[in-house]
N, C-alpha and C positions, 0 to 999 in steps of 0.2 A: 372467704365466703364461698360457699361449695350453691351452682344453682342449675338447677334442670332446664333441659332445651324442649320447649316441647312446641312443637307446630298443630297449631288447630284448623287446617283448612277446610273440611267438613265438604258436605254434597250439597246440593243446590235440594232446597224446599225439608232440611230435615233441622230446621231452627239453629243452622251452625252462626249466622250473620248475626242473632240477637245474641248468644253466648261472646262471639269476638267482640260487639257495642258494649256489652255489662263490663268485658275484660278492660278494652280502652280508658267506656268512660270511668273506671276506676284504677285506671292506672299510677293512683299518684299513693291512694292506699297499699295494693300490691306491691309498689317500689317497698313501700315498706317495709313490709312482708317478706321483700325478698325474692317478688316476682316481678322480671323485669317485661315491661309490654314495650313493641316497639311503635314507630310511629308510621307513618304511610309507605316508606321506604324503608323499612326495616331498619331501623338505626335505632336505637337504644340511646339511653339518656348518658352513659357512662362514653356515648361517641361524639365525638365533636360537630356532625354533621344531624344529629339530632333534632326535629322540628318540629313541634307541637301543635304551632301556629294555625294550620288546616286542620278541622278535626274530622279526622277520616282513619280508622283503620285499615292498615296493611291488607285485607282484604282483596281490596282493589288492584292492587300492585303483583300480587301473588295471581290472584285471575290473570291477567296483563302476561304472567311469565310463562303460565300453564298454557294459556292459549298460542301465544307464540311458539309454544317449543323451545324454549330459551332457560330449559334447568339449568342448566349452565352457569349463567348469572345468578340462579337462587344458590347454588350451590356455594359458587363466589363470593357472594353477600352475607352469609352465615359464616363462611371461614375468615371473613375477615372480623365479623362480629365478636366470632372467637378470641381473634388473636388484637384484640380490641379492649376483650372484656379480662383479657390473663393482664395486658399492660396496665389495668386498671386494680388490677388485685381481686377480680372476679371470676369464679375457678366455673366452666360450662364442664356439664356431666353430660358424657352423650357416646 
């Protein structure tokens, strides 16, 4: 299964927060489809730390990294995502 990475972080006041809410709250459709959405830590359904239970988009999490200066760790979280989602039999195009 071949799937696109795509990050939607958006600007503040240009409607990116109701796009990422439509994306979440239908994240169980999207799975289907083939788009995986992740959950408030960016963990993916396909990861074992995956947790649905708060419903809050990544959103918040992503602000959190930006503001601190801490790409670093986004950058670390997606490569593991990666090599998370190949162990799973899920191919990231990026």
């Amino acid at each position: 299964m071949k799937m696109d990475l795509i990050l939607h972080p958006g600007h503040g006041k240009c409607g990116s927060s109701s796009v990422q809410k439509f994306l979440y709250d239908n994240r169980a459709v999207l799975q289907d489809a083939g788009v995986a959405v992740p959950d408030r830590f960016l963990h993916f359904r396909f990861e074992k730390k995956c947790d649905f239970s708060v419903q809050q988009p990544a959103i918040s999490y992503l602000s959190k990294l930006a503001n601190q200066g801490k790409s670093s760790l986004l950058e670390k979280r997606l490569e593991t995502a990666i090599e998370n989602a190949e162990q799973s039999g899920i191919h990231f195009c990026y």
